[in-house]
Backbone as CSV, one residue per row, in Angstrom:
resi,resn,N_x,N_y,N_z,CA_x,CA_y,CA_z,C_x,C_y,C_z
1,UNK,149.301,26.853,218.795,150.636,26.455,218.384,151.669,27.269,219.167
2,UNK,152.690,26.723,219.846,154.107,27.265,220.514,154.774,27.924,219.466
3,UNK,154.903,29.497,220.248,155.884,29.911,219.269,157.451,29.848,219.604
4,UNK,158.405,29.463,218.856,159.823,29.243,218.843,160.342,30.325,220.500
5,UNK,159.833,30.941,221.005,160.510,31.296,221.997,160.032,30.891,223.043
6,UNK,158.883,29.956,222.929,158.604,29.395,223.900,158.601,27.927,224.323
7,UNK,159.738,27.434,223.294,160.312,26.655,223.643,162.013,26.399,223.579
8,UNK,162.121,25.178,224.707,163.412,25.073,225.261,163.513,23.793,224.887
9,UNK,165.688,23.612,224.225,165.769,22.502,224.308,165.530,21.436,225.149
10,UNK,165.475,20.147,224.934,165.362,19.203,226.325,166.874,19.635,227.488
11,UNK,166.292,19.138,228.060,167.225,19.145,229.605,168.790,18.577,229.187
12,UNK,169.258,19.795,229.865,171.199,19.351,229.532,171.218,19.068,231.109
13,UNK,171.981,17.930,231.389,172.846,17.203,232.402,173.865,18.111,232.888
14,UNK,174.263,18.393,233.455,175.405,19.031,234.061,176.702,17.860,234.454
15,UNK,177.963,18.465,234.471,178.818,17.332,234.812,178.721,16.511,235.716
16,UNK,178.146,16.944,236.416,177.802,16.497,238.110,177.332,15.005,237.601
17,UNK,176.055,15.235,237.233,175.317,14.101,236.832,176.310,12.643,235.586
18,UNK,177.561,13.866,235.610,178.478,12.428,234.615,179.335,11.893,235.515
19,UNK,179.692,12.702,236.549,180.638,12.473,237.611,179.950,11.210,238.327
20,UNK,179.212,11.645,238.866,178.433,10.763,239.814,178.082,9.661,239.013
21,UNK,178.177,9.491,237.673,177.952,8.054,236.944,179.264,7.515,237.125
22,UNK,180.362,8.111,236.809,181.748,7.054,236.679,181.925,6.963,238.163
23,UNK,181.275,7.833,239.130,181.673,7.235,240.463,180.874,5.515,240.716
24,UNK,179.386,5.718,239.986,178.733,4.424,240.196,179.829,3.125,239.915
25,UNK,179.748,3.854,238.536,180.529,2.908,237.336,182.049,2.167,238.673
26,UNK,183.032,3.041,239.098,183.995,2.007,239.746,183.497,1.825,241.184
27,UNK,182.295,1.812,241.454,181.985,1.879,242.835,182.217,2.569,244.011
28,UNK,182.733,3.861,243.687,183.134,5.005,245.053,182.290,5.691,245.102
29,UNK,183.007,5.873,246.690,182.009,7.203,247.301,182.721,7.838,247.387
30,UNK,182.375,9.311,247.808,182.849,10.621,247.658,183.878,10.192,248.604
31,UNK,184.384,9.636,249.273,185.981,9.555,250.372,186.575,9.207,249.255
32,UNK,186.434,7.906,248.286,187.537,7.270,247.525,187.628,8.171,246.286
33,UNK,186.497,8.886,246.005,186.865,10.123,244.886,187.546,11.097,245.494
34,UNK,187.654,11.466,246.915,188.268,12.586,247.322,190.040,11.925,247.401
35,UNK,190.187,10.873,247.743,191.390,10.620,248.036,191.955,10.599,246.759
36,UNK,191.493,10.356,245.617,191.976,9.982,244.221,192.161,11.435,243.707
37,UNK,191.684,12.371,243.865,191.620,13.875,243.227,192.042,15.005,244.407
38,UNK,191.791,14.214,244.975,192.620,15.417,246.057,192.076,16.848,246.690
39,UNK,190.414,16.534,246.181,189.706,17.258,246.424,188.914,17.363,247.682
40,UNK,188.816,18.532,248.309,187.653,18.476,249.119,186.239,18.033,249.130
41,UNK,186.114,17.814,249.892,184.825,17.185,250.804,183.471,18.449,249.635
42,UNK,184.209,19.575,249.737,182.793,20.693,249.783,183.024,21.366,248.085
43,UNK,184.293,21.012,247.665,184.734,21.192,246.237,183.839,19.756,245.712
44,UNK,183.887,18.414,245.995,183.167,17.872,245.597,181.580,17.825,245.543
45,UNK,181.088,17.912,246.641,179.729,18.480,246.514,179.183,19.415,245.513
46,UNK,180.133,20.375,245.708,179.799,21.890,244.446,179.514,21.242,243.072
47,UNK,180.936,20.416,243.048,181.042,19.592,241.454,179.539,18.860,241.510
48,UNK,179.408,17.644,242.423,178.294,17.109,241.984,176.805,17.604,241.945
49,UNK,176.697,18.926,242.378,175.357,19.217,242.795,175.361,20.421,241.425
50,UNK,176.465,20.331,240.420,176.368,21.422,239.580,176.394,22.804,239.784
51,UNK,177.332,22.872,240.810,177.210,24.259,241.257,178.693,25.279,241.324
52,UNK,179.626,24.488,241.177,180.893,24.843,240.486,180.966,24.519,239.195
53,UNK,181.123,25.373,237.974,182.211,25.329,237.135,183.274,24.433,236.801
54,UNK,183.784,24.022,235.960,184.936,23.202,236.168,186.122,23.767,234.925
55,UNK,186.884,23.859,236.226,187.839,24.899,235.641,188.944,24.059,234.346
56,UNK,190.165,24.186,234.113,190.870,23.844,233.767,191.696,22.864,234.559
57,UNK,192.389,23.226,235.607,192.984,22.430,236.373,192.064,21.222,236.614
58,UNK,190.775,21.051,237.319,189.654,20.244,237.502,189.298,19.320,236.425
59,UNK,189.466,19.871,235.423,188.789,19.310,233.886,190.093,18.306,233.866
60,UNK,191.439,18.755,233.687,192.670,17.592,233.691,192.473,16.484,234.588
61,UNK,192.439,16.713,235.766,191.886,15.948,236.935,191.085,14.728,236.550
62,UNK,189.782,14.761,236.549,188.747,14.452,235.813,189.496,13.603,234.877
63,UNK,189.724,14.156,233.747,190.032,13.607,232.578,190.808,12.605,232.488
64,UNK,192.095,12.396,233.755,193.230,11.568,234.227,192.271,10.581,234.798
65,UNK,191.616,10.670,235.844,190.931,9.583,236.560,190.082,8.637,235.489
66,UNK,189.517,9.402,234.942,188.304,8.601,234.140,188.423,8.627,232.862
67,UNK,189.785,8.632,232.681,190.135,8.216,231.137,189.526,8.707,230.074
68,UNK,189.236,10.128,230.143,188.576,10.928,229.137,189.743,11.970,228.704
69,UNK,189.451,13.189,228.058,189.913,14.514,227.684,189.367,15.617,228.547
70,UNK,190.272,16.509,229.256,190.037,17.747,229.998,188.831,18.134,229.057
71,UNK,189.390,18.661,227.813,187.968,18.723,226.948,186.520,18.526,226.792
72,UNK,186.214,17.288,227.082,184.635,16.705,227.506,184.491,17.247,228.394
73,UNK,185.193,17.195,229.329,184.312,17.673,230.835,184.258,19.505,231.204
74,UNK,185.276,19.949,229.935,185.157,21.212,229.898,184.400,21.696,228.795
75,UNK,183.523,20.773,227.917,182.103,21.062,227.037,181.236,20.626,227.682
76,UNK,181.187,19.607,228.577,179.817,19.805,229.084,179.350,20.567,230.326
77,UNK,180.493,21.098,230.644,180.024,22.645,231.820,179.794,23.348,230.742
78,UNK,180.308,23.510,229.838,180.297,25.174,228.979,178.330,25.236,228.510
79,UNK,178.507,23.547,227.893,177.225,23.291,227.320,175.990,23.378,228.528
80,UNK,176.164,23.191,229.675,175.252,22.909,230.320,175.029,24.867,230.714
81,UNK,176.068,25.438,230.775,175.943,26.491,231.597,175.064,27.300,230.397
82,UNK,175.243,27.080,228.957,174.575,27.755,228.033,172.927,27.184,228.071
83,UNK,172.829,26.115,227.944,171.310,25.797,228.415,171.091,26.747,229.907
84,UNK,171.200,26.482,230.045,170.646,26.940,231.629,170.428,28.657,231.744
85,UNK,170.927,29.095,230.744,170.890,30.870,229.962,169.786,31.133,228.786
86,UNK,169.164,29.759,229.002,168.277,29.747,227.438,166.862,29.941,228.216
């Protein structure tokens, strides 16, 4: 029998992996997400490969384009970054 520390919740998604869905979702690629956010080429990568953070400013961003709350996209970095410490 597994004892409780040897197990881990299932797998948390990182934003990346939500990003890259609403990019499916209106059909862009990283040029038409970069022109819309104003972001770099290598700021986007970071975002999608889960390897930046997403700050405050970023999270508004986000949240404007894809019709969400800075909020969501600033719980599921927080959430993902706490899995990933477990």
């Amino acid at each position: 029998m597994n004892q409780t520390s040897q197990i881990r919740p299932v797998k948390k998604f990182g934003p990346g992996y939500f990003i890259h869905e609403q990019l499916e979702l209106r059909e862009w690629g990283r040029e038409e997400f970069a022109e819309v956010t104003a972001f770099s080429q290598k700021h986007i990568n970071e975002l999608l490969n889960n390897e930046k953070s997403i700050s405050l400013d970023t999270a508004r961003i986000l949240g404007e384009i894809f019709n969400t709350s800075a909020q969501y996209w600033l719980n599921l970095d927080h959430e993902y970054h706490i899995w990933l410490r477990q």
